[in-house]
Each structure stands twice: as structure tokens, then as C-alpha cells.
OpenMM code with the backbone's topology and positions (N, CA, C; nanometers):
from openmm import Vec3, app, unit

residues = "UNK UNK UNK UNK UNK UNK UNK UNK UNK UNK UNK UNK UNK UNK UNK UNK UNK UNK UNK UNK UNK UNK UNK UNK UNK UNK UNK UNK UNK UNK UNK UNK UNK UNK UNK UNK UNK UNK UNK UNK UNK UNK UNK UNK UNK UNK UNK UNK UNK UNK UNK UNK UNK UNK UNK UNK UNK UNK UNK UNK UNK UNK UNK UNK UNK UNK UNK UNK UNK UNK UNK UNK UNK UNK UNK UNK UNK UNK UNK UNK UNK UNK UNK UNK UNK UNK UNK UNK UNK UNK UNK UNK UNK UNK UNK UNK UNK UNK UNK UNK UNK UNK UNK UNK UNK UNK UNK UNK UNK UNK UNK UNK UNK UNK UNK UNK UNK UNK UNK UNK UNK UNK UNK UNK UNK UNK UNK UNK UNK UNK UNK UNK UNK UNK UNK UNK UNK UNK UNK UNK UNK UNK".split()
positions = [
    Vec3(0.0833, -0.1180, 0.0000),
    Vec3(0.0000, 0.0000, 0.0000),
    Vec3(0.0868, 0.1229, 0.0000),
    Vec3(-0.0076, 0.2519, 0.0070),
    Vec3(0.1033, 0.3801, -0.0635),
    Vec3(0.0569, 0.4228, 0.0370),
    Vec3(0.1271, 0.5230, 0.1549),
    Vec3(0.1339, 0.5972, 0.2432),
    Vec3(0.0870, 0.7248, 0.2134),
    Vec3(0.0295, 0.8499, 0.2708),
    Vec3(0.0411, 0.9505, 0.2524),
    Vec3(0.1538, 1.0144, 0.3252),
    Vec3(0.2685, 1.0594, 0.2964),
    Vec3(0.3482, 1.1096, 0.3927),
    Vec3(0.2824, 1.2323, 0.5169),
    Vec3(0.3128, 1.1871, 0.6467),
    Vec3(0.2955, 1.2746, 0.7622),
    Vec3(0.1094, 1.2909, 0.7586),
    Vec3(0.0504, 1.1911, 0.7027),
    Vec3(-0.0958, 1.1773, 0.7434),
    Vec3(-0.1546, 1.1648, 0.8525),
    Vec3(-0.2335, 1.2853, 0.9001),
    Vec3(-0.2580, 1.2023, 1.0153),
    Vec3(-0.4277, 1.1919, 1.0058),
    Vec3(-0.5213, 1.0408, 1.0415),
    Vec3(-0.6616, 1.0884, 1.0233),
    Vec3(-0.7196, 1.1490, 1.0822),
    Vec3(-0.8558, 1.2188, 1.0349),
    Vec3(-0.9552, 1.2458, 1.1432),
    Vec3(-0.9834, 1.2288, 1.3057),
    Vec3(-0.9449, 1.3050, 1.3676),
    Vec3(-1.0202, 1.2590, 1.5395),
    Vec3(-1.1810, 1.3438, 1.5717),
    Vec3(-1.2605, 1.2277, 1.5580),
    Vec3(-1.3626, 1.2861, 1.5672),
    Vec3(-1.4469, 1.2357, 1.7153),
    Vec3(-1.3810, 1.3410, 1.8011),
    Vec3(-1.5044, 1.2250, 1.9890),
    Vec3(-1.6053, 1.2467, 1.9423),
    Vec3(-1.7162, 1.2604, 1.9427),
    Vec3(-1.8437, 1.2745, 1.9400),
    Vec3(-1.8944, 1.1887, 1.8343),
    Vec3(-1.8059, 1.1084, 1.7541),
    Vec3(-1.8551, 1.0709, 1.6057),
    Vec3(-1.9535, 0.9308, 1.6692),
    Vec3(-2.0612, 0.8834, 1.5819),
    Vec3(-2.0902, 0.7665, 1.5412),
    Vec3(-2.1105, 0.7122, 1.4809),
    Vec3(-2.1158, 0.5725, 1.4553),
    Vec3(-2.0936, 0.4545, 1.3454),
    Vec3(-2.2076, 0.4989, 1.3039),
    Vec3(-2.2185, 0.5004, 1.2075),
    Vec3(-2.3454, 0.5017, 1.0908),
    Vec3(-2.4512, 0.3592, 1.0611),
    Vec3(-2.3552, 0.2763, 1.0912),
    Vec3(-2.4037, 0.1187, 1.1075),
    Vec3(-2.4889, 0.1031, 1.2360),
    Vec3(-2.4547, 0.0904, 1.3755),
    Vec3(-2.4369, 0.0597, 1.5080),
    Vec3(-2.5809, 0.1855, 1.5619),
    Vec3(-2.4920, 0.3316, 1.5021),
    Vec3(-2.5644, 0.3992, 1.5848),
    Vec3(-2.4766, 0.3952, 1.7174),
    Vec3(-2.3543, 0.3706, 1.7222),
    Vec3(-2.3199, 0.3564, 1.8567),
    Vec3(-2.1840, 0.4855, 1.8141),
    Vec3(-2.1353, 0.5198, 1.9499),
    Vec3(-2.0122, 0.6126, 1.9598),
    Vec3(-1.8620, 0.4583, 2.0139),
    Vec3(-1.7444, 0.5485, 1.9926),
    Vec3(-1.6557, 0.4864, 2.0399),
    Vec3(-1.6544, 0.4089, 2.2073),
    Vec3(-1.7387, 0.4185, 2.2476),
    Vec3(-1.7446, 0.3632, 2.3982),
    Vec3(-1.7684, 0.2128, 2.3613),
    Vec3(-1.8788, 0.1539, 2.2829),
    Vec3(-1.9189, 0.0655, 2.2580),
    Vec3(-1.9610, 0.0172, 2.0965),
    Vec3(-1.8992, -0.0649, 2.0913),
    Vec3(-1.9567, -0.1368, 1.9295),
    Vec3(-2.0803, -0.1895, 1.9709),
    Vec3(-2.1722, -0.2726, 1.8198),
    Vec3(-2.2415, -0.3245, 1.8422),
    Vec3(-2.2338, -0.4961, 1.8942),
    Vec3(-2.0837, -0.5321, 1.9066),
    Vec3(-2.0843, -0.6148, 2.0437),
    Vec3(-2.1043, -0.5650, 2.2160),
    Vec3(-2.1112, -0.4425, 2.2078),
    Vec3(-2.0761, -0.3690, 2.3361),
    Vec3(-1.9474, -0.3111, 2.3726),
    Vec3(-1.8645, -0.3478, 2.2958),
    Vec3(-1.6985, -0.4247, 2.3413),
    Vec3(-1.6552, -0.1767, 2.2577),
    Vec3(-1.5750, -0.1976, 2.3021),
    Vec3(-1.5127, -0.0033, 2.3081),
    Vec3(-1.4789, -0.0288, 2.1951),
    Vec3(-1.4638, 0.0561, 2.1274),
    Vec3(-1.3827, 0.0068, 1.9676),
    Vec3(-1.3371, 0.1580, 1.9168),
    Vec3(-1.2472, 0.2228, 1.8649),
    Vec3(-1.2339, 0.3472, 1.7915),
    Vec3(-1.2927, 0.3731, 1.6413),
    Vec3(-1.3433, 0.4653, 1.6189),
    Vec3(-1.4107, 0.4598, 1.5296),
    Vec3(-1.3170, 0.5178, 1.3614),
    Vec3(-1.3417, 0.4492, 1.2715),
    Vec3(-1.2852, 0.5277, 1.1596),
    Vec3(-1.3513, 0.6338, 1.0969),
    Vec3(-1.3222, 0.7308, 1.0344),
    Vec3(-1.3758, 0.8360, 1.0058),
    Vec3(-1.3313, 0.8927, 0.7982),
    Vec3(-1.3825, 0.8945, 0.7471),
    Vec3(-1.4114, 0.9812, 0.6058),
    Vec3(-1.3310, 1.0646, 0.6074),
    Vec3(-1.2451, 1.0911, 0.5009),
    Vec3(-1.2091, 1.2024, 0.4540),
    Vec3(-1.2532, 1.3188, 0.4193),
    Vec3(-1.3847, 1.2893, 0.3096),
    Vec3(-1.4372, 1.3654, 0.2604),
    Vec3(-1.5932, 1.4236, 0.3651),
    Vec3(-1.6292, 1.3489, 0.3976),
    Vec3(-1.7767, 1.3954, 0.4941),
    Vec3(-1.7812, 1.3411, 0.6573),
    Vec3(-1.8839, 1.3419, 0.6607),
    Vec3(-1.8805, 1.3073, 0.7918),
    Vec3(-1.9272, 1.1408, 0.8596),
    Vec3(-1.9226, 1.0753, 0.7606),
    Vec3(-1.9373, 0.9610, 0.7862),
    Vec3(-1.8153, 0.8547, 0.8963),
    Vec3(-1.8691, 0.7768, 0.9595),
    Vec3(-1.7724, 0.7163, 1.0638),
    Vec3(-1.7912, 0.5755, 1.0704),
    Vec3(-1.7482, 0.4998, 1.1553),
    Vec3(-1.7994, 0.3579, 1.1335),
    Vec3(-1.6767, 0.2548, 1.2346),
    Vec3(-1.7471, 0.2153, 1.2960),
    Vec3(-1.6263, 0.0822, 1.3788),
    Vec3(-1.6104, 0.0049, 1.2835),
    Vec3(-1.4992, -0.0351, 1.2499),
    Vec3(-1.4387, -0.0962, 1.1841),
    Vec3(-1.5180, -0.2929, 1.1653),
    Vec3(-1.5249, -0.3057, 1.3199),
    Vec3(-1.6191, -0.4344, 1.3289),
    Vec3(-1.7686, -0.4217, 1.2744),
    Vec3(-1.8019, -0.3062, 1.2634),
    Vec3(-1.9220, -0.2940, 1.2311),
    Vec3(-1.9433, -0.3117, 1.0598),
    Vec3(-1.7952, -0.2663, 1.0061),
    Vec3(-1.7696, -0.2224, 0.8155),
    Vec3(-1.6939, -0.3761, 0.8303),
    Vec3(-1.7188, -0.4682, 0.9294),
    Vec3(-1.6229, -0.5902, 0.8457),
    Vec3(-1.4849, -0.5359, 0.7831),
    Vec3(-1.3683, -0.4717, 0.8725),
    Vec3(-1.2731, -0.4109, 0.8432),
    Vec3(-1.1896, -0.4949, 0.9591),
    Vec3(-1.0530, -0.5798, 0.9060),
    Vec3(-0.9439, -0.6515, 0.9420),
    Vec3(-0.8551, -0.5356, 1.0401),
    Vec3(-0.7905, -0.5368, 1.1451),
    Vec3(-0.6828, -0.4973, 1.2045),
    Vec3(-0.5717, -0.4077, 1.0966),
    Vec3(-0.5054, -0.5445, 0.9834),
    Vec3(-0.4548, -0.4783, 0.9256),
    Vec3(-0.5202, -0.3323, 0.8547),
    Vec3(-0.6399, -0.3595, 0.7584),
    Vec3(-0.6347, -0.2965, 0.6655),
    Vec3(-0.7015, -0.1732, 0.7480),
    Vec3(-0.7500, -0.1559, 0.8520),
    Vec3(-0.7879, -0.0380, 0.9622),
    Vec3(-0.6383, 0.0556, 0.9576),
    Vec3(-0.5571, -0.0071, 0.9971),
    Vec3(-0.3631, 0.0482, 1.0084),
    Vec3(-0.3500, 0.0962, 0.8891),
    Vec3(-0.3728, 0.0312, 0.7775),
    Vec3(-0.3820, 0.0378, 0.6340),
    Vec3(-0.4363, 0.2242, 0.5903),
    Vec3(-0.5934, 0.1971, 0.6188),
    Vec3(-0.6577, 0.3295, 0.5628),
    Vec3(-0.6452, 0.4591, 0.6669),
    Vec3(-0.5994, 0.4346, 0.7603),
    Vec3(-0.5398, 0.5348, 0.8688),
    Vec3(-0.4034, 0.6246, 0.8147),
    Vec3(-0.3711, 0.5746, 0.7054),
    Vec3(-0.2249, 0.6006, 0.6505),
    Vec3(-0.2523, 0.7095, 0.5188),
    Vec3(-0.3608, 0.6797, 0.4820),
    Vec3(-0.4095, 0.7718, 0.3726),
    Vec3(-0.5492, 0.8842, 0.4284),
    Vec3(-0.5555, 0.9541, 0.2715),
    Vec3(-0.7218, 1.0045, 0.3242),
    Vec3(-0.8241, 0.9030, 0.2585),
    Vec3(-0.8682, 0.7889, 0.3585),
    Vec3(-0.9147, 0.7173, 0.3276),
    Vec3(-1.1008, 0.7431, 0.2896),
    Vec3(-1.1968, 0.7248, 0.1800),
    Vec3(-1.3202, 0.7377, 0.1704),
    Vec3(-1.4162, 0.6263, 0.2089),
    Vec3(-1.4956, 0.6558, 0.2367),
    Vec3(-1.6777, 0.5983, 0.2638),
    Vec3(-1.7216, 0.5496, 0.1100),
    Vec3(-1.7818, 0.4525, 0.1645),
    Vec3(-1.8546, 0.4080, 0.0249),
    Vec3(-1.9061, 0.5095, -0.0815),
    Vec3(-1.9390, 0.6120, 0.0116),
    Vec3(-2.0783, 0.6723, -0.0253),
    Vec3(-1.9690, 0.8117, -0.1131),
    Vec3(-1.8623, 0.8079, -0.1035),
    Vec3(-1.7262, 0.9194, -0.1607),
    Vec3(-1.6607, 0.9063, -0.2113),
    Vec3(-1.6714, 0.7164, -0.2448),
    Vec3(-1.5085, 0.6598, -0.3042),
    Vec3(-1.5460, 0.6907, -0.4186),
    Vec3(-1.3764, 0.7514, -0.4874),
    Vec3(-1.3406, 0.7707, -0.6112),
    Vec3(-1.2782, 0.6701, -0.6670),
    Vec3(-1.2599, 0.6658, -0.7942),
    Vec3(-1.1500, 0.6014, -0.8653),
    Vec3(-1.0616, 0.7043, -0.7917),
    Vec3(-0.8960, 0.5771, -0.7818),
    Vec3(-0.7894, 0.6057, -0.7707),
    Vec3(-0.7392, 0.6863, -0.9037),
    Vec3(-0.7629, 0.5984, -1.0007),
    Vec3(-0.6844, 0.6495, -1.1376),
    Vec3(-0.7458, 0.7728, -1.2138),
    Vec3(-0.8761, 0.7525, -1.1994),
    Vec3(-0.9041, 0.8950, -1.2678),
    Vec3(-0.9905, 0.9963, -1.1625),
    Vec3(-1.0070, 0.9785, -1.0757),
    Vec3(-1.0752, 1.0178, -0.9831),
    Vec3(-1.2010, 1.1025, -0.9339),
    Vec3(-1.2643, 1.0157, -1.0479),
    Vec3(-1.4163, 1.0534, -1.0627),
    Vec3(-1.5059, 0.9332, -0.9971),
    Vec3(-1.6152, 0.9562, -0.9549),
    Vec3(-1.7076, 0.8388, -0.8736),
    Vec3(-1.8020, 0.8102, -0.9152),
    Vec3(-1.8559, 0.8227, -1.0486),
    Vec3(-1.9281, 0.7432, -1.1318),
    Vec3(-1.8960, 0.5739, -1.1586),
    Vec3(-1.9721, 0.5445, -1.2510),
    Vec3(-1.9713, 0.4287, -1.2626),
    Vec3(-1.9508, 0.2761, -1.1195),
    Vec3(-2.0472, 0.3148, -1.0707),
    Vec3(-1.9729, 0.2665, -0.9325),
    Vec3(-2.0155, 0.0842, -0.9707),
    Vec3(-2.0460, 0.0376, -1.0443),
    Vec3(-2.0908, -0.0882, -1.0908),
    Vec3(-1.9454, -0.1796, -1.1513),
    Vec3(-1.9202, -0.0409, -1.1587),
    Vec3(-1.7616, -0.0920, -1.2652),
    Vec3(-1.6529, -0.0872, -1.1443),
    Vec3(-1.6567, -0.0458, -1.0156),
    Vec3(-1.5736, 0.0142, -0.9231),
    Vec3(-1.4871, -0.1388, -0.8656),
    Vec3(-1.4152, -0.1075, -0.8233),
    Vec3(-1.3464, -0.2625, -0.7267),
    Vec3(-1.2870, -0.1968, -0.6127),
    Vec3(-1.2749, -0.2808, -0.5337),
    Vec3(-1.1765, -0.2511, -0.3961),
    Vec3(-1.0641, -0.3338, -0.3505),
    Vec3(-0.9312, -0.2609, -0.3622),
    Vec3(-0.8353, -0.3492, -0.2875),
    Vec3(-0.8410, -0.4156, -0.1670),
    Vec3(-0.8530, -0.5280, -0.2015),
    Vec3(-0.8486, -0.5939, -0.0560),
    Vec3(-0.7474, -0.5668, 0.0472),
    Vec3(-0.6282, -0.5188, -0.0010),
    Vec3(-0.4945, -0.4429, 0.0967),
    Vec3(-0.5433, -0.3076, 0.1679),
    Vec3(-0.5976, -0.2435, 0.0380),
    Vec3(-0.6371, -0.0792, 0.0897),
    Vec3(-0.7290, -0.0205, 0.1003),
    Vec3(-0.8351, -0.0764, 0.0227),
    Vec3(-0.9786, -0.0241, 0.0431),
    Vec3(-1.0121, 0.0885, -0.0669),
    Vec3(-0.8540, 0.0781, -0.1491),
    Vec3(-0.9209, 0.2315, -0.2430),
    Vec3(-0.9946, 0.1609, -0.3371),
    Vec3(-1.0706, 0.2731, -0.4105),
    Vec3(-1.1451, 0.2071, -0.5437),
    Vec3(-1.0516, 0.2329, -0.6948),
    Vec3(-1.1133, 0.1364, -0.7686),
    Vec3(-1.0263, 0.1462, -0.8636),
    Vec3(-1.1844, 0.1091, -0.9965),
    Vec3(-1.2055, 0.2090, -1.0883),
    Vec3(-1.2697, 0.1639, -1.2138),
    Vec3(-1.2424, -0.0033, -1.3037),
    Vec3(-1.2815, -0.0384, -1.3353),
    Vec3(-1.2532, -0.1998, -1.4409),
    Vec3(-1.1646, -0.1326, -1.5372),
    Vec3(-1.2089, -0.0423, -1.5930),
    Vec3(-1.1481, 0.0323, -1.7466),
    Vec3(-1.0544, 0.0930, -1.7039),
    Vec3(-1.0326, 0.1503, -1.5658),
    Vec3(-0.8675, 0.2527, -1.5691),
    Vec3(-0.7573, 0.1732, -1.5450),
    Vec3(-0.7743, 0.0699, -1.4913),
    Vec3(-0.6929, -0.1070, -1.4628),
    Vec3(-0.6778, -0.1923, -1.5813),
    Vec3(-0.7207, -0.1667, -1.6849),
    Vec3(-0.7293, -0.2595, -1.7707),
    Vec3(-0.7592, -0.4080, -1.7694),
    Vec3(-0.9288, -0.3913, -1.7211),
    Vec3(-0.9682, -0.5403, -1.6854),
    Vec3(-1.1165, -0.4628, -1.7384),
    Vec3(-1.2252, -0.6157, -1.7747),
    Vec3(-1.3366, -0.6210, -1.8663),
    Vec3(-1.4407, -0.6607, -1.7390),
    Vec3(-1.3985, -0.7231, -1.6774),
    Vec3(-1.4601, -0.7228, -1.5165),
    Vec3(-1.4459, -0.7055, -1.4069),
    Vec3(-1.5013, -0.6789, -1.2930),
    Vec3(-1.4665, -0.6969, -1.1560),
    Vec3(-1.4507, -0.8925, -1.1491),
    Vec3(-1.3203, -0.8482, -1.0793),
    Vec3(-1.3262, -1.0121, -1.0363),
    Vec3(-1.4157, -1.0905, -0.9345),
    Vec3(-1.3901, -1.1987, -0.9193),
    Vec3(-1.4721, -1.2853, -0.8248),
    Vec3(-1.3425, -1.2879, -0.7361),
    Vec3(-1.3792, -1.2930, -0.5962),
    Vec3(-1.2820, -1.3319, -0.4728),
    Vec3(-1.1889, -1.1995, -0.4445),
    Vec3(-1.0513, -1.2404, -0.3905),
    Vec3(-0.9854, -1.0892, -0.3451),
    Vec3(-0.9201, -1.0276, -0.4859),
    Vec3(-0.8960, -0.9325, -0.4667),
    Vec3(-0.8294, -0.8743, -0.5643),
    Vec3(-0.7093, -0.7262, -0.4863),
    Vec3(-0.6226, -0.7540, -0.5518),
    Vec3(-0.5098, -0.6607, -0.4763),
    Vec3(-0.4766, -0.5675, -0.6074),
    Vec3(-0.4581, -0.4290, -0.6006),
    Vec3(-0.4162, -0.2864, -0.6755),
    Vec3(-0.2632, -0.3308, -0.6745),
    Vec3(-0.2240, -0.2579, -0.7823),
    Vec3(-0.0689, -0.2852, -0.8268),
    Vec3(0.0105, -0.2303, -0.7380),
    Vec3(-0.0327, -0.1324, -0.6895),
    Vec3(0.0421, -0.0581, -0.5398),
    Vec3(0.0719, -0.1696, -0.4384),
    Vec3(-0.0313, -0.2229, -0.3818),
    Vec3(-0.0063, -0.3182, -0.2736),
    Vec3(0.0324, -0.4307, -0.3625),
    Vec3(0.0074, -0.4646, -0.4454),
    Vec3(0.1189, -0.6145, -0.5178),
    Vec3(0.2139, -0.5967, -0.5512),
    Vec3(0.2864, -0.4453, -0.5556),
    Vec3(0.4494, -0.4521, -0.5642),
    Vec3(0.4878, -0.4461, -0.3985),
    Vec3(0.4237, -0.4229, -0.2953),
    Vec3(0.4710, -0.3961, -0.1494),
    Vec3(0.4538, -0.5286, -0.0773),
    Vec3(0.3323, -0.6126, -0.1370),
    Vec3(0.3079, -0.7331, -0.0592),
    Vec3(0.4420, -0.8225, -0.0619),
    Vec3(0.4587, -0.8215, 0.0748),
    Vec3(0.5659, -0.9674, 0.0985),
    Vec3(0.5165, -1.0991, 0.0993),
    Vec3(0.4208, -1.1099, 0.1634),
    Vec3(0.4034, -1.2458, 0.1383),
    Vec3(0.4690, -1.3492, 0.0764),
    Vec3(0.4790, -1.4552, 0.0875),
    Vec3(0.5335, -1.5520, -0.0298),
    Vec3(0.4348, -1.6228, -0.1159),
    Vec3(0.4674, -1.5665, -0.2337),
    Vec3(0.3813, -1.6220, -0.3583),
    Vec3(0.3668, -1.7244, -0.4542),
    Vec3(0.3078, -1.8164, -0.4922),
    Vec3(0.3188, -1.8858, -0.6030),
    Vec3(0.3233, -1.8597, -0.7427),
    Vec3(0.3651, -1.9021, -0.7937),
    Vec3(0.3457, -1.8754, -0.9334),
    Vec3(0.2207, -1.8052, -0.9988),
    Vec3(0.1852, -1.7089, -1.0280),
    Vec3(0.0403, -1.6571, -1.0603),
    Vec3(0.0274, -1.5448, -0.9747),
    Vec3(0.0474, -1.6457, -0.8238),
    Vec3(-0.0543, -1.5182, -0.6842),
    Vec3(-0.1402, -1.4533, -0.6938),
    Vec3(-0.1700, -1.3728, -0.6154),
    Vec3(-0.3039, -1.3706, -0.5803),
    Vec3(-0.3721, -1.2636, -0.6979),
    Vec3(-0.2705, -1.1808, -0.7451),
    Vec3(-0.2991, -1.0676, -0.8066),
    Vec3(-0.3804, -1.1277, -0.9775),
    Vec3(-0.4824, -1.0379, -0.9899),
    Vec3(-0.5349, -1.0773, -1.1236),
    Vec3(-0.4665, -1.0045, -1.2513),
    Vec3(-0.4277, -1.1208, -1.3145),
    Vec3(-0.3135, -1.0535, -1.4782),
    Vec3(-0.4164, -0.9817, -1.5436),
    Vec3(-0.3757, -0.8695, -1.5722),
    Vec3(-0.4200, -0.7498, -1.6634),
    Vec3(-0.4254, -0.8237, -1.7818),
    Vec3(-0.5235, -0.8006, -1.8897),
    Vec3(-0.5044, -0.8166, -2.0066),
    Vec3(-0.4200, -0.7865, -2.0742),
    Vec3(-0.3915, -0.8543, -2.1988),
    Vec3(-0.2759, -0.7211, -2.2865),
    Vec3(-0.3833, -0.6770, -2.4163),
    Vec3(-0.3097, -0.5620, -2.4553),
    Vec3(-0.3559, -0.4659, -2.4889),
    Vec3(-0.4212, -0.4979, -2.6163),
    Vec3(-0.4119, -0.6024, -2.6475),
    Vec3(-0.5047, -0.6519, -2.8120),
    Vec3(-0.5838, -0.7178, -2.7259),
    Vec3(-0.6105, -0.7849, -2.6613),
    Vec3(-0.7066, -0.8519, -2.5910),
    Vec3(-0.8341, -0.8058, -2.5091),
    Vec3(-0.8031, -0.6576, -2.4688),
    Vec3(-0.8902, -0.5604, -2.3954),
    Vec3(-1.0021, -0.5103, -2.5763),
    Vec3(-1.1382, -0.4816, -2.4930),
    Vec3(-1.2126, -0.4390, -2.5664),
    Vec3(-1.2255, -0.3099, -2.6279),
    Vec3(-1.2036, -0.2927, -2.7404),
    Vec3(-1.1998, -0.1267, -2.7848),
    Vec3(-1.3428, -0.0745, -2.7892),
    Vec3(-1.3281, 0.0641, -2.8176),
    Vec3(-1.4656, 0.1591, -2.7652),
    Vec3(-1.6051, 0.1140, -2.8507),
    Vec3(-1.7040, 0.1259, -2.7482),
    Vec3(-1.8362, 0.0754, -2.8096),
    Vec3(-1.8936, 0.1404, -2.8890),
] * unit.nanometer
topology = app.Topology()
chain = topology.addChain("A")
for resn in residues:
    res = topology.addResidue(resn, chain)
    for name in ("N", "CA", "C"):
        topology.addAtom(name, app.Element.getBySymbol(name[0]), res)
């Protein structure tokens, strides 16, 4: 994943999950949880509540991370087409089908070229990342 240098996110006390209805004292297990917060508006959300991993919480804390309801394309950074949209499973940004050079959203995880040149992991042959088409193979304009 790509850092924003010297980012720091949102601190919002008073905020609540949009999900829950609850503030940072309590998730909707009960259990205290800190809440993540939008870049762009005022939307917030416990992380347990958005089905959001440890890591990738550390992850979008590092950028100005968006809400469903704000995400842009990374590459061209407009928020249309949201049918066509995908999400890194590393970072959470969105990415268009057409600015990636792919004809679909995939099935299962899918990782942005950012976090598949940073991922350590150890890989197999292929890994996890989905091969881009090449460029005779992609569909030209309708």
C-alpha cells in the first residue's frame, strides 16, 4: 500500500458509526472500539461494524481514506460508474474496471498494483494478483 506522507486521520469524539448507531465507547458487540472516520464527509464507522481486518484499519489510517458513499476512482478520480468500481483488498481504495485494464470486476480478493508490488508475502506462481489483459485482448470503444 502507498502511504500519505505525515498523514494524520480524522479525530472525531463525538462521532458515530453510521451502522451501530453507537459512539466509540461501545460497538455493536458492546466491546469499546475506535471509530474510523471519512475524509471527505462526515461519515464514521467501527471498523467491526464495516467488516474491516486490524490490518487494513492500520492500512486506511495512513491515507485520506473514503466511505462508500465518496469513493473515487484512484486512477481517474471521478465516482461514477460505481458498478464498474473494485476494492483493494490491501487498501480499500477504489479502482474503475477500465482505468486497470480489466473487462470485469473479479470474483474473490483482488489486490491494486500498489499493494502487489509492497506485498511480501510468499507467492506462487500466478498469486493472488489478477493478470491485466494485454492490450489486443482488452475491448476497444463501443
Amino acid at each position: 500500500y502507498k502511504a500519505t506522507p505525515g498523514y494524520k486521520p480524522k479525530v472525531i469524539p463525538s462521532a458515530m458509526c453510521g451502522i451501530c448507531l453507537k459512539g466509540k465507547e461501545a460497538n455493536r458487540k458492546g466491546k469499546p472500539e475506535a471509530l474510523i472516520h471519512c475524509s471527505q464527509c462526515e461519515n464514521s464507522g467501527h471498523p467491526s461494524c464495516l467488516d474491516m481486518s486490524e490490518e487494513l484499519v492500520r492500512v486506511i489510517q495512513t491515507y485520506r481514506w473514503q466511505c462508500m458513499e465518496c469513493k473515487t476512482c484512484t486512477v481517474c478520480q471521478q465516482p461514477h460508474h460505481e458498478d464498474e468500481m473494485m476494492f483493494c483488498d490491501k487498501c480499500d481504495r477504489g479502482y474503475h474496471t477500465f482505468c486497470v485494464g480489466m473487462d470485469l470486476i473479479p470474483t474473490g480478493h483482488w489486490i491494486c498494483d500498489v499493494c502487489g508490488k509492497n506485498f511480501t508475502a510468499p507467492r506462487k506462481k500466478g498469486g493472488a494478483k489478477t493478470p491485466k489483459k494485454s492490450k489486443s485482448a482488452q475491448k476497444g470503444p463501443m
